[in-house]
C-alpha positions in Angstrom: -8.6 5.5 -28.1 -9.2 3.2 -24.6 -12.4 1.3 -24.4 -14.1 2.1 -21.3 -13.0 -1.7 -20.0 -9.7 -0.5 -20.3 -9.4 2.2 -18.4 -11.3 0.0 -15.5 -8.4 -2.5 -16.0 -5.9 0.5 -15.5 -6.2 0.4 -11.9 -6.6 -3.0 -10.5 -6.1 -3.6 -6.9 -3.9 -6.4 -6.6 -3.3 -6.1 -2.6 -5.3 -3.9 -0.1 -3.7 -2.9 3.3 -7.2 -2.6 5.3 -5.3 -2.5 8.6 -3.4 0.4 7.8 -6.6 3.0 8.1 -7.4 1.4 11.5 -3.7 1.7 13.0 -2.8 5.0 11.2 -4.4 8.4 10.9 -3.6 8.9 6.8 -2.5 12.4 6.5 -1.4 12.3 2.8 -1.0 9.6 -0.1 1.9 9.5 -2.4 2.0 6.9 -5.7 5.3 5.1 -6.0 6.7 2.5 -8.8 8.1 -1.0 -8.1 11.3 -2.5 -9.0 10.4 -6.0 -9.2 11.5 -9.4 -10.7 9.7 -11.1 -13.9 8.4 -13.3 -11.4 7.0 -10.9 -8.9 5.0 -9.3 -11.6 3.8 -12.8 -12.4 2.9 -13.4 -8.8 1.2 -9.6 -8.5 -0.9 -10.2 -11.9 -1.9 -13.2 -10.0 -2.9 -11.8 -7.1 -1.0 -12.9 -4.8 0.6 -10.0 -2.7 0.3 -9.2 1.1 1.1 -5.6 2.4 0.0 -7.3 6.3 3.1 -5.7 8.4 4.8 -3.7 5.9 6.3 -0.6 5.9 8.4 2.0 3.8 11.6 3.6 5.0 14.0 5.8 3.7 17.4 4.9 4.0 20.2 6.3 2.0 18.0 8.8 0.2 16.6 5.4 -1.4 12.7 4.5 -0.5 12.3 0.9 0.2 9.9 -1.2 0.8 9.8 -4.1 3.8 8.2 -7.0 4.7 6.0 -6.8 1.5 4.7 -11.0 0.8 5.0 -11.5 -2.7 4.1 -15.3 -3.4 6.7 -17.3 -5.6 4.9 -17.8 -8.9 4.5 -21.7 -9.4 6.0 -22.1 -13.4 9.0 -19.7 -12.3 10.2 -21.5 -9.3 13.7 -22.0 -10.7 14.6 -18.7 -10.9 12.4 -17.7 -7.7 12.5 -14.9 -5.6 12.5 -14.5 -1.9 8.7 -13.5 -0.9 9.5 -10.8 1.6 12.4 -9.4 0.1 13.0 -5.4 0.6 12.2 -3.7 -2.6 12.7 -0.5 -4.2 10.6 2.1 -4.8 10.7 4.4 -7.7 9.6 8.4 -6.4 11.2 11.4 -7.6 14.1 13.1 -5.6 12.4 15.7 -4.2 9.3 13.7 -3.2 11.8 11.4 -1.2 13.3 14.1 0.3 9.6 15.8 1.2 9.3 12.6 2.6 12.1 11.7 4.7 11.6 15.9 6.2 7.7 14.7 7.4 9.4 11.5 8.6 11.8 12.6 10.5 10.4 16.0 12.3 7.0 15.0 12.6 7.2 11.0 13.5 5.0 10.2 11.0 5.2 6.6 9.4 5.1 5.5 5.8 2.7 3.2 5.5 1.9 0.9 2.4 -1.8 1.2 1.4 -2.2 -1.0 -1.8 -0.7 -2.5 -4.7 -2.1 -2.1 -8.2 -1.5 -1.9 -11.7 -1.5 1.2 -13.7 -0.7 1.3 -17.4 0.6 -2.1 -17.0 3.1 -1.3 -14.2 3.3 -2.3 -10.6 2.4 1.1 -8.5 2.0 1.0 -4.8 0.1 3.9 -3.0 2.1 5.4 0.4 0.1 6.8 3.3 1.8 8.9 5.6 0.1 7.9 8.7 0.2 8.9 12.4 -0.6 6.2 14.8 -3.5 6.0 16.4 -3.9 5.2 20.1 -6.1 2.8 21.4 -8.7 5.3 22.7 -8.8 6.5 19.0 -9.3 3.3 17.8 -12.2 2.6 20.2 -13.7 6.4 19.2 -13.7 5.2 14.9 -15.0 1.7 16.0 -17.6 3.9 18.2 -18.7 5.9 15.2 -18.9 3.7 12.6 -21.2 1.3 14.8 -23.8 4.8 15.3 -23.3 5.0 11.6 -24.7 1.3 10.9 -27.6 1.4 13.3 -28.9 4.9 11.8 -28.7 3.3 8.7 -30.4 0.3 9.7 -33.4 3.0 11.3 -33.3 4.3 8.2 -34.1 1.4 5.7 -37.1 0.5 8.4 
């Protein structure tokens, strides 16, 4: 039986893409595993991931992952890694295949959205996105400012 600590343990954020929901509308989110080195899960457990500029592809009915910064942990320097090396993600066949379809007829983009632990492995979260245009961009920065100051009218 899991103590209520550990089930808040279970899922924690080690990287946050927060550009990814400005540039990209997220249609749909998919939970992927890692294939990492001992010392990139190291480096995660210490928090130090980036997802700025990555991306997914499929290529070779493989997922991967690009551009991903994973820090070289400090004690395991000897055996380091490269920090944006591409890295393979773990999804079932026919949820790579559902994938690569959207991909490819509908130009949509896989886009990392986090990094966390679950169950004590390395799980990153997938957002298909559609890119937004500028105008869109302007619109959600638009509405969320309306949302602030009728927040702030309503605390007075």
């Amino acid at each position: 039986m899991s103590s209520h600590k550990d089930r808040l343990a279970a899922h924690r954020d080690v990287a946050v893409n927060r550009r990814a929901r400005h540039d990209y509308f997220i249609e749909e989110t998919v939970e992927a595993g890692l294939v990492l080195t001992g010392s990139e899960v190291k480096s995660l457990r210490a928090g130090k991931a980036q997802l700025k500029d990555s991306h997914a592809r499929i290529q070779r009915g493989e997922a991967w992952l690009f551009n991903t910064h994973i820090s070289e942990y400090g004690p395991a320097a000897q055996f380091g890694h490269d920090p944006t090396r591409a890295r393979k993600l773990l999804l079932h066949r026919r949820e790579i295949d559902r994938l690569a379809g959207k991909v490819k007829e509908r130009g949509l983009t896989l886009v990392p959205l986090r990094i966390y632990f679950k169950h004590g492995r390395a799980k990153v979260e997938l957002g298909l996105g559609r890119g937004k245009k500028l105008y869109d961009k302007r619109a959600a920065i638009k509405e969320r400012e309306t949302r602030r100051e009728m927040d702030r009218a309503r605390k007075r």
